[in-house]
N, CA, C and O atoms as a DFTB+ gen file, in Angstrom:
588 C
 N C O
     1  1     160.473     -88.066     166.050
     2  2     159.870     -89.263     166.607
     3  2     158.954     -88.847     167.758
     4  3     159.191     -87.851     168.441
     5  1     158.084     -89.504     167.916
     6  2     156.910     -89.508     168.564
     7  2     157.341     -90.423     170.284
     8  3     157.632     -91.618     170.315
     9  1     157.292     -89.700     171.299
    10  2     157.220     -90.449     172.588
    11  2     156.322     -91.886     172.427
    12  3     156.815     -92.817     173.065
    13  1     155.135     -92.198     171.707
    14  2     154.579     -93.520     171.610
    15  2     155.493     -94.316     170.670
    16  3     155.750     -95.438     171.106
    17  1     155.962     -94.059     169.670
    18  2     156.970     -94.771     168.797
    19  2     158.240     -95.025     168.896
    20  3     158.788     -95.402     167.860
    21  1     159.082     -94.898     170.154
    22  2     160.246     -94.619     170.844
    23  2     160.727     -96.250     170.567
    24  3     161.711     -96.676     169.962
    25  1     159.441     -97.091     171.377
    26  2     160.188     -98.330     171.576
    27  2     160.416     -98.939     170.225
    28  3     161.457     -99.591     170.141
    29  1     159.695     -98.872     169.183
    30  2     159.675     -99.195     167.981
    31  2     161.032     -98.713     167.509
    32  3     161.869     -99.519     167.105
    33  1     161.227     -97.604     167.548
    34  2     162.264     -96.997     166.792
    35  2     163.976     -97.448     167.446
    36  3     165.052     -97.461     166.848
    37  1     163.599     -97.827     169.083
    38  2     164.770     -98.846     169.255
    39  2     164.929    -100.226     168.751
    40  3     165.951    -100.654     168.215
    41  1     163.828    -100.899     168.967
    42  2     163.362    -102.029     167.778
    43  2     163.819    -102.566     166.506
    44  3     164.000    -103.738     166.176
    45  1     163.999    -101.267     165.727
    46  2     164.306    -101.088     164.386
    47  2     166.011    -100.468     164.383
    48  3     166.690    -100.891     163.448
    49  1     166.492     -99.803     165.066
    50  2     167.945     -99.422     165.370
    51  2     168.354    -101.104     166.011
    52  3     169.577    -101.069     165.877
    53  1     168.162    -101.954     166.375
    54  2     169.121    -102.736     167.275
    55  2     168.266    -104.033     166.125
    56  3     168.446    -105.221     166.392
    57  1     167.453    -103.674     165.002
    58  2     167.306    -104.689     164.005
    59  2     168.319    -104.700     162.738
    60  3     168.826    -105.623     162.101
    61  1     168.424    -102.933     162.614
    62  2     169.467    -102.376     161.715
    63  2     170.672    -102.669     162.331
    64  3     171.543    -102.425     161.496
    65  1     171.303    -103.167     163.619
    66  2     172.496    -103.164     164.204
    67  2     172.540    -105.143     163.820
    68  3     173.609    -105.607     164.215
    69  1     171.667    -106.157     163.213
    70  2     171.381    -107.098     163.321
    71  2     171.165    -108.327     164.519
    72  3     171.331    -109.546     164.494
    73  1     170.703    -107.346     165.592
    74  2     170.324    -107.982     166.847
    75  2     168.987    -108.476     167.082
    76  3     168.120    -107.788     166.544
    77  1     168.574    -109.487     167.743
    78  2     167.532    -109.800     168.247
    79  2     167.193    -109.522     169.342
    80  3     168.202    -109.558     170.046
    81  1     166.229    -109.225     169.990
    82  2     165.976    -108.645     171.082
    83  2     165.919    -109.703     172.035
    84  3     165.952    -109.263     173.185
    85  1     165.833    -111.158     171.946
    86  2     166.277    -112.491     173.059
    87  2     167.544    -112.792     172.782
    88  3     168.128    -113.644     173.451
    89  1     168.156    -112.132     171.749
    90  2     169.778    -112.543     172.253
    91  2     170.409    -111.313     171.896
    92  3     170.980    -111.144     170.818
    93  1     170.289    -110.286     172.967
    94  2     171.201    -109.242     172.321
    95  2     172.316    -109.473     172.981
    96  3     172.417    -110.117     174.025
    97  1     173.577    -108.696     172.089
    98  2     174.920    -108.817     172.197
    99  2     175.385    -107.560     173.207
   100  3     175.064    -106.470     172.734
   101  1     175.825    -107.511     174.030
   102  2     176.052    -105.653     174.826
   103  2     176.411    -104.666     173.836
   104  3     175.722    -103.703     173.499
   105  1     177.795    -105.059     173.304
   106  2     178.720    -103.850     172.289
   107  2     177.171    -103.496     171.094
   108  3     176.561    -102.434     171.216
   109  1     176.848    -104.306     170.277
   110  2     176.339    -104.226     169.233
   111  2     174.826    -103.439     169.860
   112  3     174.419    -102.411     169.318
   113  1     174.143    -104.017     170.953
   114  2     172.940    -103.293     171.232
   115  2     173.230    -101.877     171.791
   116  3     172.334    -101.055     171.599
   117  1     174.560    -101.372     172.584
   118  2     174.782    -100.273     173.276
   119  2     174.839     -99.724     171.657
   120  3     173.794     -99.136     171.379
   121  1     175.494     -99.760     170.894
   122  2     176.063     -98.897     169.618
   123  2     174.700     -98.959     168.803
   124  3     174.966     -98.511     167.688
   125  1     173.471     -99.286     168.858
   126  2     172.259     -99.623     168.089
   127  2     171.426     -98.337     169.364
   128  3     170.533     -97.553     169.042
   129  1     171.805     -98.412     170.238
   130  2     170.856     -97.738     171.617
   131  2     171.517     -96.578     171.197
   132  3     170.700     -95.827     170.662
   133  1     173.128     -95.913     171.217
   134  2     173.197     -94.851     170.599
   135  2     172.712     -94.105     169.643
   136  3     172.499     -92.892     169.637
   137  1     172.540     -94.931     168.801
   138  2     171.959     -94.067     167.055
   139  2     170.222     -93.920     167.590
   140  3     169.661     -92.865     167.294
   141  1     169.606     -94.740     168.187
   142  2     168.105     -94.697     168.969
   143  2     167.930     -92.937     169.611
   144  3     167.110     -92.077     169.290
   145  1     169.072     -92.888     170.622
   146  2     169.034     -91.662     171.192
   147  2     169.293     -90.569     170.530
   148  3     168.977     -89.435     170.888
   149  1     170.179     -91.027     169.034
   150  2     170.026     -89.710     168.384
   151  2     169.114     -89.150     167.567
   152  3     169.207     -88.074     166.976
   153  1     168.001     -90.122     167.556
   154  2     166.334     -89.794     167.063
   155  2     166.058     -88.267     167.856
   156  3     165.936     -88.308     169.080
   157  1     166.000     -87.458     167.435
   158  2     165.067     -86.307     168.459
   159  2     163.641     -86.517     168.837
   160  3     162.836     -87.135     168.140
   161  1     163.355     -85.908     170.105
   162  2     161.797     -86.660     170.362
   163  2     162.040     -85.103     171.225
   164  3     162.988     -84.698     171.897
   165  1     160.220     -84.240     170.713
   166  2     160.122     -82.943     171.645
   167  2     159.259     -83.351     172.780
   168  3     158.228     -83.993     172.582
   169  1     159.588     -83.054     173.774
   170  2     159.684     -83.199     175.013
   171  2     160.502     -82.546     175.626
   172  3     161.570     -82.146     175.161
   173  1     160.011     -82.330     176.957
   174  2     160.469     -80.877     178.189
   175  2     161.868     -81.815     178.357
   176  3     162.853     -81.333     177.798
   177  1     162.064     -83.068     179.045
   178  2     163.235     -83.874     179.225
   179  2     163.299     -84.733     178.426
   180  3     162.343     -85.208     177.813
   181  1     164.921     -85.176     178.291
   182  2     165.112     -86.465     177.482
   183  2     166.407     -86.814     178.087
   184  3     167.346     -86.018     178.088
   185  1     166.464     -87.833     178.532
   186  2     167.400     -88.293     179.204
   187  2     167.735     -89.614     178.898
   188  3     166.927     -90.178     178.161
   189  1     168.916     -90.406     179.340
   190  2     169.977     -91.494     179.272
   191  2     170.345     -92.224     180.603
   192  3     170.843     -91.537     181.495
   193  1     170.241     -92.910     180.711
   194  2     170.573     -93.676     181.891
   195  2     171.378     -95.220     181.361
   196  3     170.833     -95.998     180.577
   197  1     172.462     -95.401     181.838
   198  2     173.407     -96.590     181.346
   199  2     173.902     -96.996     182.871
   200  3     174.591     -96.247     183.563
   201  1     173.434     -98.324     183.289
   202  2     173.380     -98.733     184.434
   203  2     174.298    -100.402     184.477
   204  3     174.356    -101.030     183.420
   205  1     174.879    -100.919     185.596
   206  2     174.688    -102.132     185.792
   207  2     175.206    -102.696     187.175
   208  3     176.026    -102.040     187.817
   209  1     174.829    -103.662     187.544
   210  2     175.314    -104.347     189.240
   211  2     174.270    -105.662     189.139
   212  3     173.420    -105.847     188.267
   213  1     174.540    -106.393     190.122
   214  2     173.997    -107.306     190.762
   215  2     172.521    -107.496     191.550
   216  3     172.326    -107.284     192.747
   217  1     171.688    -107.883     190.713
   218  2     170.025    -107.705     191.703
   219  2     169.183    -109.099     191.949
   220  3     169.248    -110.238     191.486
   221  1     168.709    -108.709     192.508
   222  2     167.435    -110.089     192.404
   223  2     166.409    -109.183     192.936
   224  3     166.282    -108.990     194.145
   225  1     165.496    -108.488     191.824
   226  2     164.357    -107.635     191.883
   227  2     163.462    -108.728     191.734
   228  3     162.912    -109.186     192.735
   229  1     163.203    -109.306     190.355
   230  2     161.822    -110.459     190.439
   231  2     161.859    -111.848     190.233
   232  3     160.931    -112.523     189.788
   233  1     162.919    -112.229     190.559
   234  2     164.053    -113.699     190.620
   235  2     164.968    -113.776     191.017
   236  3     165.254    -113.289     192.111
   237  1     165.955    -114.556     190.123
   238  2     166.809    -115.333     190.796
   239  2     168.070    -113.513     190.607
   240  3     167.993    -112.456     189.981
   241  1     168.876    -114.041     191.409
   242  2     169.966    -112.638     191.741
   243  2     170.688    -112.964     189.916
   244  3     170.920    -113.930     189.189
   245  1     170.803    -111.436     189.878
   246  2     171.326    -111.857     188.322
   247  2     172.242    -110.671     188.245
   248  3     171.949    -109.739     188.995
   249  1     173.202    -110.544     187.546
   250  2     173.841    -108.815     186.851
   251  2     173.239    -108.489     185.947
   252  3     172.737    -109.363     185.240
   253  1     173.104    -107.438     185.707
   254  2     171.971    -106.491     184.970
   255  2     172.809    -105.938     183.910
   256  3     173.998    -106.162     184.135
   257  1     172.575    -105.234     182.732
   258  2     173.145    -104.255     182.092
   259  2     172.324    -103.599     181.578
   260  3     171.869    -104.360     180.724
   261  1     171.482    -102.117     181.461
   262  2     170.712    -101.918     181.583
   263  2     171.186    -100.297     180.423
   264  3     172.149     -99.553     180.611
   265  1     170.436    -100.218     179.619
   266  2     170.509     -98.704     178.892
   267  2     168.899     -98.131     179.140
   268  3     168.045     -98.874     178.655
   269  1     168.620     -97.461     179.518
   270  2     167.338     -96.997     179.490
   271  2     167.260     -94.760     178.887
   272  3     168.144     -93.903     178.866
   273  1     166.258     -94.728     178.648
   274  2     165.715     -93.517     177.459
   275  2     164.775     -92.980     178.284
   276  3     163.699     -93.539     178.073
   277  1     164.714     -92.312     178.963
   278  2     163.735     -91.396     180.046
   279  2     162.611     -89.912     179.437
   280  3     163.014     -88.768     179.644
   281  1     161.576     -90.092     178.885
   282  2     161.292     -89.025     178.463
   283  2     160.362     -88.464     179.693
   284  3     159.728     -89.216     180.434
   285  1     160.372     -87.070     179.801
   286  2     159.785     -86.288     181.089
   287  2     158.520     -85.605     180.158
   288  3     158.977     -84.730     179.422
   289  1     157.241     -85.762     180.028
   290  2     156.266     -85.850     179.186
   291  2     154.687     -85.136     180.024
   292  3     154.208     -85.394     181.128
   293  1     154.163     -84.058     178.796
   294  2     152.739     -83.806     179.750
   295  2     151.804     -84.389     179.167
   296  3     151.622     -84.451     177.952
   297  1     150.741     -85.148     180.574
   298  2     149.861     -85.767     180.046
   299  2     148.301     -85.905     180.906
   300  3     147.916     -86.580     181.861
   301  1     147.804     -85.099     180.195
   302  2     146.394     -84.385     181.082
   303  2     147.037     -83.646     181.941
   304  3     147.174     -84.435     182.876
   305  1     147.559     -82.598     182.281
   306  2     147.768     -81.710     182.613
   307  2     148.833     -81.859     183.714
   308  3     149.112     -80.922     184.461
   309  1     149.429     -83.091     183.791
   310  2     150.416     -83.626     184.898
   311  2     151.975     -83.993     183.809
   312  3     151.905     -84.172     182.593
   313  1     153.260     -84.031     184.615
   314  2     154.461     -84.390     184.147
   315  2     154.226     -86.209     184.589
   316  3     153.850     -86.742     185.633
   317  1     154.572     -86.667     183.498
   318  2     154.669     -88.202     183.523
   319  2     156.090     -88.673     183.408
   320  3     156.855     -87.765     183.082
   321  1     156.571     -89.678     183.560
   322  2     157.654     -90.162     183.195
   323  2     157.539     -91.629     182.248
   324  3     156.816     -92.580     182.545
   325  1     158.393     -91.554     181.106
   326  2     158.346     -92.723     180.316
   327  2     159.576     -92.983     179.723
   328  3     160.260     -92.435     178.858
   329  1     159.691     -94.183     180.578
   330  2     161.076     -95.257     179.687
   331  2     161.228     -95.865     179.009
   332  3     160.440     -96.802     179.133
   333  1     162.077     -96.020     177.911
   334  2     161.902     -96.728     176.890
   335  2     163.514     -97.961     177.657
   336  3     164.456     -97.408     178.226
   337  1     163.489     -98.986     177.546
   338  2     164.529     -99.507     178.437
   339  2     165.116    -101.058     177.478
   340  3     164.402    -101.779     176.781
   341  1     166.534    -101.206     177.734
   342  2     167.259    -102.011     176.674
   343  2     167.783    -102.870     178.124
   344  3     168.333    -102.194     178.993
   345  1     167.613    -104.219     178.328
   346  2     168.031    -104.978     179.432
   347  2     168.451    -106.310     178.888
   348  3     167.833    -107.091     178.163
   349  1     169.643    -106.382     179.407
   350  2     170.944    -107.957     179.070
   351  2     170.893    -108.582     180.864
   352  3     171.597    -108.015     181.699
   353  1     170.298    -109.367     181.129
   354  2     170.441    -110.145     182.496
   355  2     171.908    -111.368     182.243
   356  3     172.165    -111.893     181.159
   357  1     172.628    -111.574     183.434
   358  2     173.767    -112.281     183.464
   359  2     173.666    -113.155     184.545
   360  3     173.114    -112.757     185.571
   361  1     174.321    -114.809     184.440
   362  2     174.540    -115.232     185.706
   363  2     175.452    -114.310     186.269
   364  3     176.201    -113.594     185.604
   365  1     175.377    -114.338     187.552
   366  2     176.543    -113.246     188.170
   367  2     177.632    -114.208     188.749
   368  3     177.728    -114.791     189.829
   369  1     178.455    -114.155     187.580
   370  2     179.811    -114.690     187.959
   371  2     181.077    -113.872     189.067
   372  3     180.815    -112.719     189.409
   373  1     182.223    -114.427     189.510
   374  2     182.905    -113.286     190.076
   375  2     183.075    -112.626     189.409
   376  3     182.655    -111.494     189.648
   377  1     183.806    -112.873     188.116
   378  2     184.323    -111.684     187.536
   379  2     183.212    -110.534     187.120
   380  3     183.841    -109.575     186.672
   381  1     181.978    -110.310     187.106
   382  2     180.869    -109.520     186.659
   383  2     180.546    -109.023     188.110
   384  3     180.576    -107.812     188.326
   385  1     180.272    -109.809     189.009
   386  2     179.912    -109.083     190.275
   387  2     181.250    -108.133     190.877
   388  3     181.059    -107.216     191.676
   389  1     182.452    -108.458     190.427
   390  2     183.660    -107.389     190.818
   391  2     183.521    -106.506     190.199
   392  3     184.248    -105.544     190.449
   393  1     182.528    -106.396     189.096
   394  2     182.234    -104.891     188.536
   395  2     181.272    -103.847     189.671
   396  3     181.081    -102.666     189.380
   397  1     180.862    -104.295     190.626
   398  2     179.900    -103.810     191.478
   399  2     178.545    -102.844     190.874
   400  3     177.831    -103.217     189.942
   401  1     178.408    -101.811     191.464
   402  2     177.158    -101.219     190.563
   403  2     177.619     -99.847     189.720
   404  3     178.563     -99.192     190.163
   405  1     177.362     -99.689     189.263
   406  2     177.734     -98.231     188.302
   407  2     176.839     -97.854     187.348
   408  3     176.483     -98.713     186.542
   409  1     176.211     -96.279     187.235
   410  2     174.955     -95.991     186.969
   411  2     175.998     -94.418     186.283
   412  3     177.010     -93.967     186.819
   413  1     175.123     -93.727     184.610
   414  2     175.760     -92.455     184.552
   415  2     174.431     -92.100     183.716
   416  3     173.863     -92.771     182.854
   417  1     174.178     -91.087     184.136
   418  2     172.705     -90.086     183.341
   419  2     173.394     -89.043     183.273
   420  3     174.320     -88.563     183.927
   421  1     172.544     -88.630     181.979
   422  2     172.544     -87.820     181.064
   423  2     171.262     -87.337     180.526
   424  3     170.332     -87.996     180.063
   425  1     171.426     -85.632     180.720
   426  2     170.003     -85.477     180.067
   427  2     169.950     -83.799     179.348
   428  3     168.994     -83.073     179.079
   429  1     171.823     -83.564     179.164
   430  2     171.733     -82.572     177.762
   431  2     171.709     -81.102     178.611
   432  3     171.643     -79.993     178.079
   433  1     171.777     -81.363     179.997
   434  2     171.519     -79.783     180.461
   435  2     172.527     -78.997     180.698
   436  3     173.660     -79.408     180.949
   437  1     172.149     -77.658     180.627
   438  2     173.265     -76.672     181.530
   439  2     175.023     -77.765     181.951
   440  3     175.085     -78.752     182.685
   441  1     176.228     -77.077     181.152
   442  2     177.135     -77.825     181.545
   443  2     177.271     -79.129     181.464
   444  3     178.257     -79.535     182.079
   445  1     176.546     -80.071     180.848
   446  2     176.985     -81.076     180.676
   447  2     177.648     -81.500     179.011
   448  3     177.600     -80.726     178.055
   449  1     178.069     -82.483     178.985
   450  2     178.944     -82.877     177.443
   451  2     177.710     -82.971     176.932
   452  3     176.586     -83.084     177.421
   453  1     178.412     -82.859     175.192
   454  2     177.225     -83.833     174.612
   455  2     176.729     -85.221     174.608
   456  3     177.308     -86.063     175.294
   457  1     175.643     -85.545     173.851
   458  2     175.000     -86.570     173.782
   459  2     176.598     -87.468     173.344
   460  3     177.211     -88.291     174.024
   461  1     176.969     -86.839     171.754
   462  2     178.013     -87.939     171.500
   463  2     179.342     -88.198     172.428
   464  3     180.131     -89.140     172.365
   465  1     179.340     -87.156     173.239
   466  2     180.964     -87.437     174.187
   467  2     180.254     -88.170     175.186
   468  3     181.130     -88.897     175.655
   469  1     179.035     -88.450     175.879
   470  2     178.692     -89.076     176.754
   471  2     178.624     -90.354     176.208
   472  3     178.758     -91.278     177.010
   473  1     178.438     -90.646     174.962
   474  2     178.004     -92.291     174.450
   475  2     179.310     -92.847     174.118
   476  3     179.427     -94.060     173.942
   477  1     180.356     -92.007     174.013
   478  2     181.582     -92.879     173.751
   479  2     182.548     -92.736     174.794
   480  3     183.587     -93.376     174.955
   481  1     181.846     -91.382     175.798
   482  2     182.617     -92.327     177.157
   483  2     182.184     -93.265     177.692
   484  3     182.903     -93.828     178.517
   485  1     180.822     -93.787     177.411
   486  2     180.632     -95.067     178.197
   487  2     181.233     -96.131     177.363
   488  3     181.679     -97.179     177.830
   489  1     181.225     -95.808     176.065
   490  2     181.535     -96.874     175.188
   491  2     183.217     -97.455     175.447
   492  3     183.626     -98.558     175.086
   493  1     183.782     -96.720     175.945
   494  2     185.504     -96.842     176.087
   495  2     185.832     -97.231     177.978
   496  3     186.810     -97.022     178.695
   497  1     184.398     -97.904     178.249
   498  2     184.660     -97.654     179.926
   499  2     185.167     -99.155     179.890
   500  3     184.743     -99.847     178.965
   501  1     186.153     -99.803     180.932
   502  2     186.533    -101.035     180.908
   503  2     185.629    -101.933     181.255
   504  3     185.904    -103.071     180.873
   505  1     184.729    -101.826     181.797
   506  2     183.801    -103.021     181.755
   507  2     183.143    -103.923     180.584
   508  3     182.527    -104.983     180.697
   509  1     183.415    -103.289     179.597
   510  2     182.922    -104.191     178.338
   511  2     183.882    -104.940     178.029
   512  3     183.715    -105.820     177.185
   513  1     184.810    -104.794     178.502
   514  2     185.914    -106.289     178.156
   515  2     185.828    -107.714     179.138
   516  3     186.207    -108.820     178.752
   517  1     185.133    -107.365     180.745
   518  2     184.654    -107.975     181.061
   519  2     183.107    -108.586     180.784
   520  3     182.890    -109.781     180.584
   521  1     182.198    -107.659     180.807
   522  2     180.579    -108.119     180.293
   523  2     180.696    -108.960     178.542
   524  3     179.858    -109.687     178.009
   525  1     181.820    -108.583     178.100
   526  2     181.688    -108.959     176.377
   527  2     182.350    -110.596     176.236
   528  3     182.690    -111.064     175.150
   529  1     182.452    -111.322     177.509
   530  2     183.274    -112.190     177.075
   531  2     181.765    -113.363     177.459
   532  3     181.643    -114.503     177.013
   533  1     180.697    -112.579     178.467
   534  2     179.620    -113.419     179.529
   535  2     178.837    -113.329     178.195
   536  3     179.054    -112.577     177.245
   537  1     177.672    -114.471     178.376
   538  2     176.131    -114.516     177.177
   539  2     175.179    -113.905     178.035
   540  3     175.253    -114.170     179.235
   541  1     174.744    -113.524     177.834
   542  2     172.952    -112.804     178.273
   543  2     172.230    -113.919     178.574
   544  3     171.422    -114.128     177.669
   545  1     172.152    -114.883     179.615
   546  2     170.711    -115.779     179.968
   547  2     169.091    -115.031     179.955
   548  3     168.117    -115.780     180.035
   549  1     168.924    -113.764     179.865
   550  2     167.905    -112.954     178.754
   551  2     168.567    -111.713     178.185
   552  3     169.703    -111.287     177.976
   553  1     167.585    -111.424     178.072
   554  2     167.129    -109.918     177.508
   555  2     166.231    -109.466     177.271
   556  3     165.363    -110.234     176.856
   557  1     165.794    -107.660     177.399
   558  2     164.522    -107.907     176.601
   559  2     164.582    -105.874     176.516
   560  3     165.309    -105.071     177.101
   561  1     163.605    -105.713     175.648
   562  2     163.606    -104.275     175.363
   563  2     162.129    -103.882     175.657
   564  3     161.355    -104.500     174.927
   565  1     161.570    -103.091     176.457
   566  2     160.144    -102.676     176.933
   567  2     160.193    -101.009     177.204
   568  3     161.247    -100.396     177.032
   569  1     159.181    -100.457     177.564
   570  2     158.373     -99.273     177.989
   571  2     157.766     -99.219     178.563
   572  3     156.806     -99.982     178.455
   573  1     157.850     -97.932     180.038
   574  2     157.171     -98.269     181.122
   575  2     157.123     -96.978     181.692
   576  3     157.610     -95.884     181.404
   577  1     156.290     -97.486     182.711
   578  2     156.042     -95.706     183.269
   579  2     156.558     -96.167     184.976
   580  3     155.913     -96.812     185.803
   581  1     158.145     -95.479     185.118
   582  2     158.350     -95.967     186.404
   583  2     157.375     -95.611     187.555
   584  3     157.374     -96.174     188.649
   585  1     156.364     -94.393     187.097
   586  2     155.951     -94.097     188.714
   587  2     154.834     -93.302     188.267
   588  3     154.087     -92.770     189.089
């Protein structure tokens, strides 16, 4: 897979998982975002980021759940960064804001697990028994260049 075809190819994994991208489900889009990451894409980095907490970045304060795909990429002769990013917004109830923030990257190097022991330790972490019971007031799946 091609760094320009990334978002597509999550697109099509979380279409094959039978999700929509305005109502995705957490369990079903995280397990659709796994099989995504096991696309190979050549590039110097490739990284994982599985995030979530409480924000109000460009509205109203919301809980986040956030999978994002980090490729570290050359482009005209500079390192770029490009995310491919999977986002479930929540009212932030108590029980979701007592999850506080918790963030785990991954990016395959020196000493770390694999790709698959990292996706099913997040997959077995207790917070999805809390986030799986809340609906998503959005969602949405995009690509971006953080910086």
């Amino acid at each position: 897979m091609r760094v320009e075809d990334a978002r597509l190819q999550l697109l099509m994994c979380l279409q094959a998982a039978g999700e929509e991208v305005r109502e995705l489900e957490p369990r079903p889009a995280w397990k659709a975002f796994g099989e995504f990451m096991r696309h190979p894409v050549e590039v110097e980095e490739d990284a994982l980021l599985y995030e979530y907490g409480t924000y109000s970045l460009e509205g109203p304060r919301r809980f986040v759940l956030s999978f994002c795909r980090q490729f570290d990429v050359d482009e005209d002769f500079a390192q770029a960064l490009i995310q491919v990013r999977c986002d479930m917004e929540y009212e932030p109830t108590p029980a979701l804001e007592a999850l506080g923030t918790y963030s785990r990257w991954w990016s395959g190097g020196a000493g770390e697990p694999s790709l698959a022991t990292v996706l099913d330790e997040i997959e077995c972490r207790s917070e999805w028994e809390i986030i799986g019971v809340h609906r998503p007031v959005a969602s949405s799946v995009y690509q971006e260049r953080p910086c």
